[in-house]
C-alpha positions as CSV (number, residue, x, y, z in Angstrom):
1,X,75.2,37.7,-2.8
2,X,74.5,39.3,-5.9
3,X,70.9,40.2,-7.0
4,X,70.0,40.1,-10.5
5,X,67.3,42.6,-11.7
6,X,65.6,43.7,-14.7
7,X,67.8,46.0,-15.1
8,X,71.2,44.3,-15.8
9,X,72.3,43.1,-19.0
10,X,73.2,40.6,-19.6
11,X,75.4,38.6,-22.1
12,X,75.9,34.9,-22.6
13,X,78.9,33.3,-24.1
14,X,77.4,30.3,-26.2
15,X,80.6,28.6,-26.5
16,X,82.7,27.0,-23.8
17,X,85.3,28.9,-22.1
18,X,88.3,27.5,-20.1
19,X,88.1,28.1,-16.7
20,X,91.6,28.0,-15.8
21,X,91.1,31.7,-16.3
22,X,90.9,34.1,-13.6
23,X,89.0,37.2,-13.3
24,X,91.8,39.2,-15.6
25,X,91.5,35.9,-18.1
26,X,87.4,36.1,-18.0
27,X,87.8,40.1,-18.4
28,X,90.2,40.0,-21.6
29,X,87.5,37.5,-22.8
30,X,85.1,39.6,-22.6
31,X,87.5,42.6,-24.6
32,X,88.7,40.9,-27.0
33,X,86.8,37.8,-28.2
34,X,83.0,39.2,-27.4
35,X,83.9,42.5,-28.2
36,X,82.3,43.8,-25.0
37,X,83.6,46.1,-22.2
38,X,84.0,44.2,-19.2
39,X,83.6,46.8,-17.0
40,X,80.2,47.9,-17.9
41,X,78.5,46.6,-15.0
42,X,76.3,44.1,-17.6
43,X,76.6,40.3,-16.5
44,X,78.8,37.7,-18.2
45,X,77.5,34.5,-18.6
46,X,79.3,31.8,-19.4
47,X,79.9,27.9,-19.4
48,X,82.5,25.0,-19.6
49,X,83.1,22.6,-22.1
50,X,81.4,19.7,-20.1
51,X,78.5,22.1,-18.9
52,X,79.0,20.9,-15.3
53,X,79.6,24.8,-14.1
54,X,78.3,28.0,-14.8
55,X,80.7,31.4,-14.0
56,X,79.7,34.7,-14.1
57,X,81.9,37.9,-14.0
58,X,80.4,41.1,-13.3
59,X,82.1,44.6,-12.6
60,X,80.2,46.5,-9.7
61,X,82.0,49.7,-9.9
62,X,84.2,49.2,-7.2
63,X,85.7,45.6,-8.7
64,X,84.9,42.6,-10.4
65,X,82.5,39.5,-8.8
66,X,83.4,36.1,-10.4
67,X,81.3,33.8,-9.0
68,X,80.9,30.2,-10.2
69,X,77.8,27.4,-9.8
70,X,78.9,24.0,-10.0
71,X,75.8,21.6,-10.4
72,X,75.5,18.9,-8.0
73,X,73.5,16.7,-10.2
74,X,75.5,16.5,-13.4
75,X,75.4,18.8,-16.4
76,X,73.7,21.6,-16.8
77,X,70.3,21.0,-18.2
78,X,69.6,24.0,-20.8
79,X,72.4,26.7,-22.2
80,X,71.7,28.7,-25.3
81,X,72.7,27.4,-28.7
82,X,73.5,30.2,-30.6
83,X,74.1,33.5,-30.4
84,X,70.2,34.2,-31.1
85,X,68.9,32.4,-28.2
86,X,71.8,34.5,-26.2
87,X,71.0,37.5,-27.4
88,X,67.2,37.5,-26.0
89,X,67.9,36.0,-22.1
90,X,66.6,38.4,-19.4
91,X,67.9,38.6,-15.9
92,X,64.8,36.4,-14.8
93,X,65.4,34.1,-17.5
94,X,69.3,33.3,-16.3
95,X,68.2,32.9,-12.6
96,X,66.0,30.0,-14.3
97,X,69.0,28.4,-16.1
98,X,71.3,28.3,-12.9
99,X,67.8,26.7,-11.3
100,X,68.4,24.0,-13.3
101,X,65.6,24.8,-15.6
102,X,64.8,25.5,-19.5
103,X,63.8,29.2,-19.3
104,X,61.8,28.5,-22.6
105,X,59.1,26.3,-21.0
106,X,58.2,28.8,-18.1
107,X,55.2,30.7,-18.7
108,X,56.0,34.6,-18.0
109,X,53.7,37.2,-17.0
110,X,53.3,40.2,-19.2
111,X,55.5,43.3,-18.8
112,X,53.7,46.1,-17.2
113,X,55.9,48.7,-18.2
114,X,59.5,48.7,-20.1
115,X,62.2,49.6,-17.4
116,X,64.8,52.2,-19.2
């Protein structure tokens, strides 16, 4: 299982992606269209064109996860827009979208402290 905490990045591709591709496919993505080493260790977020999965690729330092959600009631109810919305998801906030969940209408508690 992988844990997501506050300190992974994490990056959301707003547009769909083909999933036909395999983790070398979803790693090149990540190189060469988002301009983004895949082997950072940040989280890659990323969706289909009928928003019915969710797959996210994530380099550990010892090889890359790839794990996909496939919803069992239909679609997926909320995925960023644009790159704006993207840009500003926390951790918390994408364990709220694969919940099935707008991460917009949950109330969060303040930050304490900024973890560097």
């Amino acid at each position: 299982m992988i844990n997501l905490t506050p300190q992974h990045r994490i990056f959301i591709c707003v547009e769909a992606v083909d999933f036909r591709k395999g983790i070398d496919g979803m790693a090149g993505y990540c190189k060469n269209i988002l301009n983004l080493d895949p082997y950072s260790g940040a989280v890659f977020a990323f969706t289909n064109k009928r928003r019915i999965l969710v797959r996210l690729l994530i380099y550990d330092g010892n090889g890359f996860w790839l794990c996909n959600k496939r919803f069992s009631d239909g679609k997926l109810k909320w995925w960023p827009q644009n790159h704006l919305e993207a840009g500003t998801l926390t951790p918390m906030q994408l364990q709220i979208i694969l919940q099935q969940s707008d991460p917009r209408s949950v109330k969060f508690p303040e930050k304490w402290r900024e973890i560097n």
